[in-house]
Structures are given as C-alpha cells and as structure tokens.
KEKE-3310 file (N, C-alpha, C; in steps of 0.2 Angstrom, whole numbers, plus 5000, padded with zeros to 4 digits):
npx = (5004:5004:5010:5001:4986:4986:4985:4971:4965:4967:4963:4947:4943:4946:4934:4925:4922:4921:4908:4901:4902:4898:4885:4880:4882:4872:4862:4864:4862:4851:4839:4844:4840:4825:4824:4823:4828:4841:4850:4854:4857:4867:4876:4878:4877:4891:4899:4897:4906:4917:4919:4919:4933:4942:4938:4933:4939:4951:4951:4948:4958:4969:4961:4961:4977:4979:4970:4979:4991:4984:4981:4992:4999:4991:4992:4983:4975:4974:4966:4956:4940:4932:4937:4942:4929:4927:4936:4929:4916:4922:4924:4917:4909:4917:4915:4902:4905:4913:4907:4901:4905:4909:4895:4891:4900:4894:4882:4883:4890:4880:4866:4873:4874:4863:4858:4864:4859:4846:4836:4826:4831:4837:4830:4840:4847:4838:4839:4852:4851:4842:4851:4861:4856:4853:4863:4868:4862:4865:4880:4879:4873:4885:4895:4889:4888:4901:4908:4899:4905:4921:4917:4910:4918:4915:4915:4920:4919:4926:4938)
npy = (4994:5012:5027:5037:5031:5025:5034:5038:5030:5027:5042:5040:5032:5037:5048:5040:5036:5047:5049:5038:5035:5048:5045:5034:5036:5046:5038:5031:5040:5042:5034:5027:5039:5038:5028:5034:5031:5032:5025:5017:5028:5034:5024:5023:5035:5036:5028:5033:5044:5038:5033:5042:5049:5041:5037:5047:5058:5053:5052:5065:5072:5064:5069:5083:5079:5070:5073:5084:5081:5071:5082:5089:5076:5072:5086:5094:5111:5119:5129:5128:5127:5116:5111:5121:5123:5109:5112:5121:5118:5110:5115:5121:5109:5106:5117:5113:5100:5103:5107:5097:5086:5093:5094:5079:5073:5079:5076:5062:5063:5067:5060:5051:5053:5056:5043:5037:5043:5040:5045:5055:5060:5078:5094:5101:5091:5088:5100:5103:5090:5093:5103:5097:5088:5096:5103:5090:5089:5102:5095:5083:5086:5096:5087:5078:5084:5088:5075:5072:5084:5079:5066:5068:5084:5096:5110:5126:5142:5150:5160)
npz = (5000:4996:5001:4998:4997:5009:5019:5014:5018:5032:5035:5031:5038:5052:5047:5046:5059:5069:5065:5065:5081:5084:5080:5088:5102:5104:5102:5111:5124:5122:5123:5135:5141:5142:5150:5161:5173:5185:5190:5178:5168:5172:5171:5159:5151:5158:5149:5138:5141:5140:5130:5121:5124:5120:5108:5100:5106:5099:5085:5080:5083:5074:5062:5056:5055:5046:5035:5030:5028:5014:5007:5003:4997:4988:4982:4981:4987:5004:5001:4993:4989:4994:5002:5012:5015:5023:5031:5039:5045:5050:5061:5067:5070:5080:5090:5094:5099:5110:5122:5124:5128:5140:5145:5145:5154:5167:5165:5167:5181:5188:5187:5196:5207:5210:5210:5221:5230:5232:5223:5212:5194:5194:5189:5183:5177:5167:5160:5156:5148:5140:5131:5128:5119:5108:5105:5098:5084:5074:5074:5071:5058:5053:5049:5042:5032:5029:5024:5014:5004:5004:4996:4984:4982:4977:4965:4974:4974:4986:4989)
capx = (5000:5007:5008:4993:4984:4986:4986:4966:4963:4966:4957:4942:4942:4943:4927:4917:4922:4919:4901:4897:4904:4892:4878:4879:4882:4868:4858:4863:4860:4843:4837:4846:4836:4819:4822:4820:4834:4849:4858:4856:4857:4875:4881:4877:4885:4901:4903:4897:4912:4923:4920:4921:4939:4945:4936:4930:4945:4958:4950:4947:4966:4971:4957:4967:4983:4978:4967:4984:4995:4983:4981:4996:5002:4988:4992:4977:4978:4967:4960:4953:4934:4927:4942:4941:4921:4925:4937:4926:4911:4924:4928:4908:4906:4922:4911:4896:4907:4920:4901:4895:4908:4907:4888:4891:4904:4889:4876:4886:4889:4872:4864:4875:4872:4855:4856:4868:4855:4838:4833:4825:4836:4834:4829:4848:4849:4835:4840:4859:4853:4839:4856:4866:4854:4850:4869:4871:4861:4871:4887:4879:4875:4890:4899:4886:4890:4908:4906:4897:4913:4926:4915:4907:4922:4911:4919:4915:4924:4928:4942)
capy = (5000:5016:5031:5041:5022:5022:5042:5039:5024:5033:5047:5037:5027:5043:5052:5035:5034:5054:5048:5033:5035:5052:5042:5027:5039:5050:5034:5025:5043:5046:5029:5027:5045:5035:5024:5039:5026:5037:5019:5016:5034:5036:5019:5023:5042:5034:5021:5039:5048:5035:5032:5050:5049:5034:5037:5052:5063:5051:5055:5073:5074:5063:5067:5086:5079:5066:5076:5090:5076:5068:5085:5089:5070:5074:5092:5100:5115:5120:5135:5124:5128:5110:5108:5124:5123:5107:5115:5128:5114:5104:5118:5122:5103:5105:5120:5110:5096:5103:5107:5093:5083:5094:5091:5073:5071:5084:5072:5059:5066:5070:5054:5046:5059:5055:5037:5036:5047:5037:5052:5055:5064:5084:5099:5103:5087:5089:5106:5100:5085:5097:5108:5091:5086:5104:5103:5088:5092:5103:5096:5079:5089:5098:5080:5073:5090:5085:5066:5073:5088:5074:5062:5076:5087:5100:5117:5129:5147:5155:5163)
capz = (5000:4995:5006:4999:4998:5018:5021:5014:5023:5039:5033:5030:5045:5058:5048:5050:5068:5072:5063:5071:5088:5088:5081:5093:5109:5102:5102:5118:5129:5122:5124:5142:5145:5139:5157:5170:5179:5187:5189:5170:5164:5174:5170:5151:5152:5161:5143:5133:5140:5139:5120:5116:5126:5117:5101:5096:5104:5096:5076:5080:5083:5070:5054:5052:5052:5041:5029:5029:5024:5010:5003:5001:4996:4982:4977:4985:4991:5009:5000:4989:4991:4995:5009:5017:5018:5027:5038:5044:5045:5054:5066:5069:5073:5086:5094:5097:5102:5117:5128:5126:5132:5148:5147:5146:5161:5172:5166:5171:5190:5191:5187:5200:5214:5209:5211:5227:5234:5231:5221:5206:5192:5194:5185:5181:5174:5161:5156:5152:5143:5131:5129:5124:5112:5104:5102:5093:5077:5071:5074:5066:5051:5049:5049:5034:5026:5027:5021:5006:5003:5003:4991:4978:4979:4972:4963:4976:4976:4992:4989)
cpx = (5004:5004:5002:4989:4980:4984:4973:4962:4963:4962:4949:4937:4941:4937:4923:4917:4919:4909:4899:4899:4898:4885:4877:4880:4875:4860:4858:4861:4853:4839:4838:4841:4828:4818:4822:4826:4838:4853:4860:4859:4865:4879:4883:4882:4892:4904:4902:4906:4918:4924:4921:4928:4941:4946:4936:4936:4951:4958:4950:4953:4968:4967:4963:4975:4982:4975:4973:4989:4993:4982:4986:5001:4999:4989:4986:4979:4972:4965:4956:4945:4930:4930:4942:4934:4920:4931:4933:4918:4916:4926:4921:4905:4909:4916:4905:4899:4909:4912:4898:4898:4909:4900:4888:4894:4898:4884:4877:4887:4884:4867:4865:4874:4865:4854:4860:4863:4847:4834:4832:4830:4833:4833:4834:4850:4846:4836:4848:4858:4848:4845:4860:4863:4852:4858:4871:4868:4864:4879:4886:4878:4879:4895:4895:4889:4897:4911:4905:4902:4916:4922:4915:4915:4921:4917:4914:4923:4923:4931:4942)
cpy = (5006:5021:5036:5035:5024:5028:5041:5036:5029:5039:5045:5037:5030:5047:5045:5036:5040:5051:5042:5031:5041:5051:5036:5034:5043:5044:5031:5030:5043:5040:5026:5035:5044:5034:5029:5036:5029:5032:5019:5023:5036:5030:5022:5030:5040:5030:5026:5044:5044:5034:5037:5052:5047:5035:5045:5059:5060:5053:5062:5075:5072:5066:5076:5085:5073:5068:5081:5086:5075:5073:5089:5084:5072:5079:5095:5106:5116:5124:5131:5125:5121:5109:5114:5125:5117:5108:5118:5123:5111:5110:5120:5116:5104:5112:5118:5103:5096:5103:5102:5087:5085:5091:5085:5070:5074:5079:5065:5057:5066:5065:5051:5047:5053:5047:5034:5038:5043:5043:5052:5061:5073:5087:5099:5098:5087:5096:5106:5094:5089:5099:5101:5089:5090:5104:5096:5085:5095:5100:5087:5080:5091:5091:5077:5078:5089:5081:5068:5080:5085:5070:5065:5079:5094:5106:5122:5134:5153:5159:5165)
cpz = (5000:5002:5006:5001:5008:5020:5019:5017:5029:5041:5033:5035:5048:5054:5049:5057:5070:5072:5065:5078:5089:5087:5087:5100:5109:5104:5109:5125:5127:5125:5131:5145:5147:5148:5163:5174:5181:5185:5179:5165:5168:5171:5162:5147:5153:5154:5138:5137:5139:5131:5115:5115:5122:5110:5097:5096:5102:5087:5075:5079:5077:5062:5052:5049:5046:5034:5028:5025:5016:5006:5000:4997:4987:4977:4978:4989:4995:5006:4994:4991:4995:5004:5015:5019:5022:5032:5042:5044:5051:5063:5070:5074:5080:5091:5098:5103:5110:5120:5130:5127:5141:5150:5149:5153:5166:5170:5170:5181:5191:5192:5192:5207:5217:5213:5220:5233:5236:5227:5213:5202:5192:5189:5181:5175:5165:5157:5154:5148:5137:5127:5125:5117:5107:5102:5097:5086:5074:5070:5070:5057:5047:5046:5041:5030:5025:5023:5015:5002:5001:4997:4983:4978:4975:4971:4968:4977:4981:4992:4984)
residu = (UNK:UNK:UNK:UNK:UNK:UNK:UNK:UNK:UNK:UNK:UNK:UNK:UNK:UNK:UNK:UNK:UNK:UNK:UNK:UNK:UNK:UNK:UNK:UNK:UNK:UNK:UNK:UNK:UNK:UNK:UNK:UNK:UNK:UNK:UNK:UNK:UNK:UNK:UNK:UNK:UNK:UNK:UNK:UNK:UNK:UNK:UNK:UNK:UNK:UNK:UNK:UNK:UNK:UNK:UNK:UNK:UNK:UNK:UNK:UNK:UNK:UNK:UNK:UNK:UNK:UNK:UNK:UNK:UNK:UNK:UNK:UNK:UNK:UNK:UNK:UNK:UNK:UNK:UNK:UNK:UNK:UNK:UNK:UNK:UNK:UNK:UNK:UNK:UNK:UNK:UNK:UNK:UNK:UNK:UNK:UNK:UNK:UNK:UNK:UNK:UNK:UNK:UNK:UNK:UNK:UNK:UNK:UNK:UNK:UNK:UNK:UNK:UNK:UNK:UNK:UNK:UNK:UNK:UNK:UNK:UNK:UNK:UNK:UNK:UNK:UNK:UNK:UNK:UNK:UNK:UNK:UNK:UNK:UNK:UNK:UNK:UNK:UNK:UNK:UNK:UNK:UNK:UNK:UNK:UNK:UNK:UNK:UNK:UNK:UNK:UNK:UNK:UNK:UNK:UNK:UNK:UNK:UNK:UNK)
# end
C-alpha cells in the first residue's frame, strides 16, 4: 500500500468513527434517558464519555493531520473551496462538540448523585441533557455536510 493508499485509509476510517461514535452515543444517551433510571442513565453516560475519550478525541486529533497530509500528498491546496468549507464545517462541529463533552461528564455526575442518593434525576439534569441534544444536530449535520465535501468534491469558490 502506497503512502497516499494508507494516508486515505486513515482518513476514512477517523470520519466513519467521528460519525458513528456520535451516532451510537447520540443513540445509547437518548434511549438510556427514555428509562427515568439514574443507575442506567449514569452507568450509560460513564461508557458515553469513555468512548468520546477513546474514540471520538483520538479521530478529532488525528482526521486534520491526516486530511493536511493527504492533501498535500495529492496536490490539493486547503484553500481549495470543497476543503476549506470542510474545515470551517469541521471547526463548527468541534464547537458543538467541546460542551458537550462537559455536558456529558455533568450528566454523568448527576445521574449518579441521583442514584447514590435514592433520588429522582433533577431539574439541572434535564436542562443539560435538552442543551446536549440541541447541540448535537448541528454538529451531526455539519459531519454529513463534510462526508458529502470529501466524496462530491464540488467546485465551490471561496476565495
């Protein structure tokens, strides 16, 4: 496998993960929020931050330096309309992102409070998880809007 070969592989493989690490955690909070249960709804946030840890901030880090490589391996230049509309898509997504990784760790805490305590989950709790889920529509749309950049490649002029 040649070095672009591998440079698009790894490329790839970090936007599937950013995209399916934030649909599956997108899916295992909503669905653990469904049971009212503190125990499940903290157990299920503790395996959500760990996979954002693990997963989601090891492709974040790696996808610019992989896409900076591939595009220069290629002869792309970043001002390229397609690449910098998915930088500044990709930097929108990271704004949605960092909150709601705190959010996640405070839903976390809170559930567990909750459940330590014999205590139903509080007010606090549902006004950080609205705030969680109002944030991660845009930052899943920005990511398909990205998806479809990299495939398409459309002629778009920014500069």
């Amino acid at each position: 496998m040649d070095a672009e070969s591998l440079l698009r592989l790894i490329h790839v493989v970090g936007a599937a993960v950013l995209l399916g690490t934030g649909a599956g955690i997108a899916f295992f909070m909503v669905v653990a929020r469904r049971t009212e249960d503190p125990k499940l709804i903290a157990h299920t946030a503790g395996t959500v931050v760990l996979a954002d840890t693990v997963f989601t901030a090891t492709a974040v880090i790696l996808q610019p330096i992989s896409g900076y490589l591939l595009a220069r391996s290629i002869g792309w230049s970043l001002t390229d309309g397609w690449i910098a509309l998915s930088l500044i898509l990709y930097m929108v997504t990271g704004l949605f992102w960092l909150p709601v990784v705190w959010i996640q760790i405070r839903l976390r805490d809170i559930a567990r409070t909750a459940h330590d305590d014999s205590m139903p989950l509080p007010p606090e709790w549902y006004r950080l998880y609205r705030i969680w889920f109002a944030c991660g529509f845009p930052a899943f749309f920005a990511v398909i809007a990205i998806f479809w950049l990299m495939l398409t490649k459309p002629d778009i002029r920014l500069f």
